[in-house]
C-alpha positions in Angstrom: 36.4 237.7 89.1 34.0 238.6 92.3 34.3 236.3 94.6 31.5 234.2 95.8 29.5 236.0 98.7 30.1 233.1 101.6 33.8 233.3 100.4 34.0 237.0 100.5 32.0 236.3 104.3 34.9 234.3 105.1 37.6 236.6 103.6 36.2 239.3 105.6 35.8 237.5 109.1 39.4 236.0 108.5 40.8 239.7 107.8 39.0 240.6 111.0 40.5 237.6 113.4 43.7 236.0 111.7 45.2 239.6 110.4 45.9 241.0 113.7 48.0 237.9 115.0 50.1 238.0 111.9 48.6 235.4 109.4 49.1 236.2 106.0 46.5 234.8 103.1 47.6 232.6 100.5 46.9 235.0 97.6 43.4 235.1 97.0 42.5 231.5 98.7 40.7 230.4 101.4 43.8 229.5 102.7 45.4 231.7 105.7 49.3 231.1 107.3 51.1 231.5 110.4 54.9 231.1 109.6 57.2 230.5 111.9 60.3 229.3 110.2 60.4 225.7 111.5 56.7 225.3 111.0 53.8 226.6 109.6 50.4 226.9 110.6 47.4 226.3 107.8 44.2 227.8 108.2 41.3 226.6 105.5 38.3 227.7 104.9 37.7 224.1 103.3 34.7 224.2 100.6 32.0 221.4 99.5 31.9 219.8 96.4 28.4 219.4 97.0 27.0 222.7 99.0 28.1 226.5 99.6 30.2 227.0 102.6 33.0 225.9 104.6 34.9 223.4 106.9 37.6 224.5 109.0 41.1 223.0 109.1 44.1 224.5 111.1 47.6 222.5 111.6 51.2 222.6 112.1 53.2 221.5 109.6 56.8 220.6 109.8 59.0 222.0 107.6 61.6 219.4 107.8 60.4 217.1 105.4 60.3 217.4 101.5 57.8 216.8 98.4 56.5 220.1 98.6 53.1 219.2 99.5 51.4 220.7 102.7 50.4 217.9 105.4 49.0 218.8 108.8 51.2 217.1 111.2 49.7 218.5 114.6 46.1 218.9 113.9 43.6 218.8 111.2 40.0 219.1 111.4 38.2 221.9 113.8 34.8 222.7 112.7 32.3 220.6 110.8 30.8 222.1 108.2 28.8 225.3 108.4 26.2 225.5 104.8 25.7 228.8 103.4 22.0 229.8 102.9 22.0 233.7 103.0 24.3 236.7 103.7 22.8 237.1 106.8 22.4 233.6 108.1 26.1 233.2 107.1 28.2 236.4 108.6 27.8 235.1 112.3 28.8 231.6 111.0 31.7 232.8 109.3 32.7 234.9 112.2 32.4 231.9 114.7 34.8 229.9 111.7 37.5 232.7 111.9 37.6 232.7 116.1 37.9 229.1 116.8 40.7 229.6 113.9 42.5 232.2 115.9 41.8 230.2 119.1 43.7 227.3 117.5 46.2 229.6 116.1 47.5 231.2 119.5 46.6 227.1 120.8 49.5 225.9 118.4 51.6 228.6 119.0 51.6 227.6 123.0 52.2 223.9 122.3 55.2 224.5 119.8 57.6 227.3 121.1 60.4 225.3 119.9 61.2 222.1 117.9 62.0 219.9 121.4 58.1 220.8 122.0 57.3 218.3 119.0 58.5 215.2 121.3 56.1 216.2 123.6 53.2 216.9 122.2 53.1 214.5 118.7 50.5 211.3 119.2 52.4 208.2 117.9 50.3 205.7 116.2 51.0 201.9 117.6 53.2 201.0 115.0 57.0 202.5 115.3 56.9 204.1 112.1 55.4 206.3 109.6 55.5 210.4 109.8 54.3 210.7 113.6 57.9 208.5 114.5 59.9 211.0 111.8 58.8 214.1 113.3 59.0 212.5 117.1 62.9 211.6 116.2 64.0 214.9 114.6 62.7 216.4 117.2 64.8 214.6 120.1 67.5 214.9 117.4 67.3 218.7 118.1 66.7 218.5 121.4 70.0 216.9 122.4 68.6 213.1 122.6 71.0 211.7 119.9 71.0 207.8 121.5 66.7 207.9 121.9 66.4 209.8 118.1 69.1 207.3 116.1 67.1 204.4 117.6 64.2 205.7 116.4 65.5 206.7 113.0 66.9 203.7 113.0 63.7 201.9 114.1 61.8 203.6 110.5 64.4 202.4 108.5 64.5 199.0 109.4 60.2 199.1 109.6 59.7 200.7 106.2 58.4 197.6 103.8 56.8 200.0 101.1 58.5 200.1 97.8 56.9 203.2 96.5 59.3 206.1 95.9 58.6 208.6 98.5 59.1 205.7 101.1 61.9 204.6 99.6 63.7 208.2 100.4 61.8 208.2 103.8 63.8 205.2 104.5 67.0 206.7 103.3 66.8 209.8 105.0 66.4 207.8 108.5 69.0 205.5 108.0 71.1 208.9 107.3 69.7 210.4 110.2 70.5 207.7 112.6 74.3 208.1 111.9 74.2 211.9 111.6 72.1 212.7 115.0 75.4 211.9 117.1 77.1 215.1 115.5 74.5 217.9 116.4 75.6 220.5 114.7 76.2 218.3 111.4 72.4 217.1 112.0 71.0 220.7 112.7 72.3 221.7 109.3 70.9 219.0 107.7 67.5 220.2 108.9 68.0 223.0 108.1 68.8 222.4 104.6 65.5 220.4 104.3 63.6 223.1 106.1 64.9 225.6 103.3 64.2 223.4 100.9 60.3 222.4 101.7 60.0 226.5 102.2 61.7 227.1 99.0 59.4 224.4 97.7 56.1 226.0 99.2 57.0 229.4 98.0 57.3 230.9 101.0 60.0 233.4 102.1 63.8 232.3 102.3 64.9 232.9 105.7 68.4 231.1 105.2 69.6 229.0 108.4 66.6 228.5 110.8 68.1 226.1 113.6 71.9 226.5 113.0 72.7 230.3 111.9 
């Protein structure tokens, strides 16, 4: 089937800026990725319901989690949306899209050169739990802070007052975690077990033992 011409616009001008740095298109989407084992970067091309052309999202997500859904952890929304109204009116709009994609690329790259970099640079909502506190403690876990990550572990565990499945094994996890983060290399297994997991979930390539091999 022929693609649409402000997706094929899109296609081209991704091929042009994300292709060289490595990205890799998911199939025949809108949807571009920068994998780097621990993390992955999402690039979209986000569509309308309601009019031809494209918003543009780009964010880190962590692979330690699990579900197999893709969330953007570090980042989200770049570029409001940009209408298609011709081939010619589009192209340069498209173009522009796929830059500030690659600027935000090589942006996330800079800001996450290893999982300790996640402490750093991860905005923590008021309250001491949710995702934002998971991601903040597994990375001090990694990063040799076992006392200040089983505190926060602990901290989600105790929090968590949502009886809904997936927040039920949220819970769990952190209570585990809190005990496990004093033995580093029994915790860097663990995540990496969950990192091959969520990539194994994702469909993308096995790479075996991320953190720990």
């Amino acid at each position: 089937m022929a693609m649409d011409p402000h997706t094929r616009l899109l296609t081209a001008a991704a091929r042009e800026h994300l292709r060289p740095l490595g990205l890799v298109q998911k199939g025949r989407s809108r949807k571009w990725l920068d994998d780097h084992g621990w993390f992955v970067t999402g690039v979209e091309f986000q569509p309308s319901g309601w009019s031809k052309g494209s918003y543009l999202n780009v964010g880190a997500h962590f692979l330690w989690q699990w579900g197999g859904f893709f969330s953007y952890d570090l980042g989200y929304r770049v570029e409001g949306f940009a209408s298609y109204e011709s081939d010619a009116q589009f192209a340069p709009e498209a173009d522009r899209l796929a830059a500030s994609a690659a600027r935000e690329v090589e942006l996330l790259r800079r800001r996450l050169p290893d999982p300790s970099a996640v402490a750093r640079v991860i905005t923590l909502p008021p309250r001491g739990h949710g995702w934002p506190y998971y991601h903040y403690a597994v990375s001090l876990g990694l990063s040799g802070k076992a006392r200040r990550a089983a505190r926060t572990f602990r901290e989600i565990a105790e929090a968590a007052d949502d009886d809904r499945d997936w927040a039920l094994v949220v819970q769990e996890q952190c209570s585990r975690f809190a005990g496990l983060v004093k033995d580093p290399p029994a915790f860097r297994e663990a995540i990496d077990e969950l990192i091959a997991d969520q990539r194994a979930a994702l469909k993308l390539p096995a790479l075996g033992r991320v953190l720990s091999g």
